[in-house]
Phi, psi and omega in degrees: 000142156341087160317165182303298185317137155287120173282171176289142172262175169268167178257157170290149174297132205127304177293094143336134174261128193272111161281145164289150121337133184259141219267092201289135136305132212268141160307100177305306175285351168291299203323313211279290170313353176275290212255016143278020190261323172279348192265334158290347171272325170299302154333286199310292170338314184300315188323268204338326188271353166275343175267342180286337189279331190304296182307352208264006206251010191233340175105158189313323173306313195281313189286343193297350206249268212294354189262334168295343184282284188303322168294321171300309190306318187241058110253097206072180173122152184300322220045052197292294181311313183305316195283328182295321159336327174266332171312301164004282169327287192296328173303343187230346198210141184250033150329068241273350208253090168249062172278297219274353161282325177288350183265243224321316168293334170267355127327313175261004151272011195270305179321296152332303179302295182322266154070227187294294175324297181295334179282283205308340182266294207315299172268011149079036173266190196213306155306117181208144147062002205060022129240190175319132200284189191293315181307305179301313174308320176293325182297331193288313197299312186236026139073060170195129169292305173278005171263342147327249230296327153289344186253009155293332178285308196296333185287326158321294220261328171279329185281313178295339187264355172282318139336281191275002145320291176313288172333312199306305185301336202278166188274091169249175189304175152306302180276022231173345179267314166319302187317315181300324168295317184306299175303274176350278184306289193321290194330325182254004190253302158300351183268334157288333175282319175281001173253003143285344183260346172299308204286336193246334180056032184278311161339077168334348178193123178266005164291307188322292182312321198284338194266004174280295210261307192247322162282015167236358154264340196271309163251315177281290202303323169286324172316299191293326183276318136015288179288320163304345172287320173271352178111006185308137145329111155326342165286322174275346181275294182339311222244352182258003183283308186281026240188293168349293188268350164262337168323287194293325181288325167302309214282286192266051138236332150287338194279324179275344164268326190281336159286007118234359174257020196246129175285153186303329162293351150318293166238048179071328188238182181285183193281133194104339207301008194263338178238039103273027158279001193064008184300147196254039193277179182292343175305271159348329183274312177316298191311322174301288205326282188293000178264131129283157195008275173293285181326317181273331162327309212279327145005277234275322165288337172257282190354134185011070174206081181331313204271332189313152207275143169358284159340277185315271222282334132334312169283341170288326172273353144301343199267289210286356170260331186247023155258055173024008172307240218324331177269003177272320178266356168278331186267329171304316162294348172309303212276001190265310167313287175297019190255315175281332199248015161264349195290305153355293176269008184278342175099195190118341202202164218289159157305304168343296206286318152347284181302321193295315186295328180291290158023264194317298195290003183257311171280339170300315182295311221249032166271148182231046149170000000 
């Protein structure tokens, strides 16, 4: 007689045996950017087109500087920030109404864009996003380098009061609202002291510049106001801070292998541009350190040298993979990852906000652009 149980059949000879597929886990924090993207693009779009009907009545001069402004904002881009804004968010308060996280996130692309505009001139790129950066663009529209480049600080400077516009309409708690204002400026107040110490390369440590210039507009500053928005706890503001600076200092050390090992579809500019740009990154600093002799000549021949040839900077960014400068900062982001995700399980903040952040940090190792 029968057991209750069906035995298995066999496959037939021939018959491939079928398995599932096996199932990734979806990223809770990918998740979120995917579906804050079209709402944030859109937002953009209502602002621009609305400042473009203002600019055409001021004349072709005036609107060419926001349509140059409005072209950098809606190409492309992660949206890194808005989605850290809703983590925030989601860290202090389970609220279902994120309208007004999502305006503080599209705000901070504007800021971004401010920025982005104002970097790209400072260091003579041409290139954002695959197209033209603001500067360039504008010098081609009036056949000037230096009006290109005056009406880009300013297309820069329309982008940070179009920011701070948005802020301005928002609801924020009462008790809660300086501290938030407050959190705006330091956020921009540091990225600036760090694009001065970026700009000059003075910095003895360059984690320093990095936890200035970029984990604090990229990460702490969205986070935090994000949780301000939500009612956070001083325990939970405390706790997205020590989270912050080691995230964020990873978050711009991947951005440096991928500016020289990320192909242009990638990241947009050409392969190398961080080192014939002359960047001073920790890579780059392995590199001098581990390079010996022909390898280090050629370091020292493509580094800020614009003009170096194809060639050349291939082989330099071969120099800089098998004298291990890459596995040196590839292990420094290990250990930067594992410092957020203990600040992480130490607790401080919502489950919701938890999960988003380990996300973020999962995407942050595996991004390629």
């Amino acid at each position: 007689p029968r057991s209750g149980k069906q035995s298995a059949r066999a496959p037939h000879a021939g018959q491939a045996s079928q398995s599932k597929p096996k199932t990734l886990p979806i990223n809770p924090f990918v998740a979120l950017l995917g579906s804050l993207k079209r709402d944030v693009e859109r937002r953009l779009e209502e602002i621009f087109e609305a400042e473009l009907e203002r600019a055409r009545g001021l004349g072709s001069d005036t609107s060419e500087m926001v349509l140059a402004c409005r072209d950098l904002c809606l190409r492309g881009g992660k949206r890194l920030r808005p989605g850290l804004v809703l983590a925030g968010f989601r860290a202090a308060s389970a609220s279902s109404n994120t309208q007004q996280a999502i305006e503080v996130g599209v705000a901070l692309e504007l800021v971004q864009a401010y920025f982005l505009i104002h970097d790209d001139w400072m260091d003579r790129d041409p290139v954002r996003r695959g197209g033209p950066s603001v500067h360039a663009q504008l010098g081609r529209r009036f056949r000037s380098e230096h009006l290109g480049a005056a009406s880009a600080i300013l297309a820069g400077d329309f982008a940070v009061a179009l920011a701070q516009r948005l802020v301005a309409a928002l609801k924020i708690p009462p008790r809660a609202q300086a501290e938030f204002l407050t959190a705006f400026a330091n956020m921009q107040v540091d990225a600036i002291l760090g694009q001065q110490l970026d700009l000059l390369s003075r910095s003895a440590d360059p984690e320093v510049t990095y936890s200035l210039k970029t984990a604090s507009y990229t990460v702490q500053g969205p986070l935090l106001l994000g949780a301000l928005l939500g009612g956070a706890r001083p325990g939970t503001l405390q706790a997205l801070r020590e989270f912050s600076t080691p995230a964020g200092v990873a978050f711009q050390l991947r951005d440096d292998l991928l500016g020289v090992f990320g192909t242009p579809e990638e990241t947009g500019k050409p392969a190398g541009n961080d080192l014939t740009a002359g960047k001073r990154t920790p890579l780059v600093l392995a590199g001098f350190r581990r390079a010996k002799g022909k390898g280090h000549r050629l370091l020292k021949r493509v580094h800020g040298n614009p003009q170096a040839t194809p060639a050349d900077v291939a082989r330099a960014i071969d120099v800089l993979e098998k004298c291990g400068a890459r596995a040196v900062v590839e292990s420094r982001i290990t250990e930067l990852e594992a410092e957020a995700r203990a600040v992480l399980q130490a607790g401080g903040m919502r489950r919701a906000g938890q999960e988003l952040l380990s996300g973020a940090v999962t995407a942050l190792a595996a991004r390629r652009n």
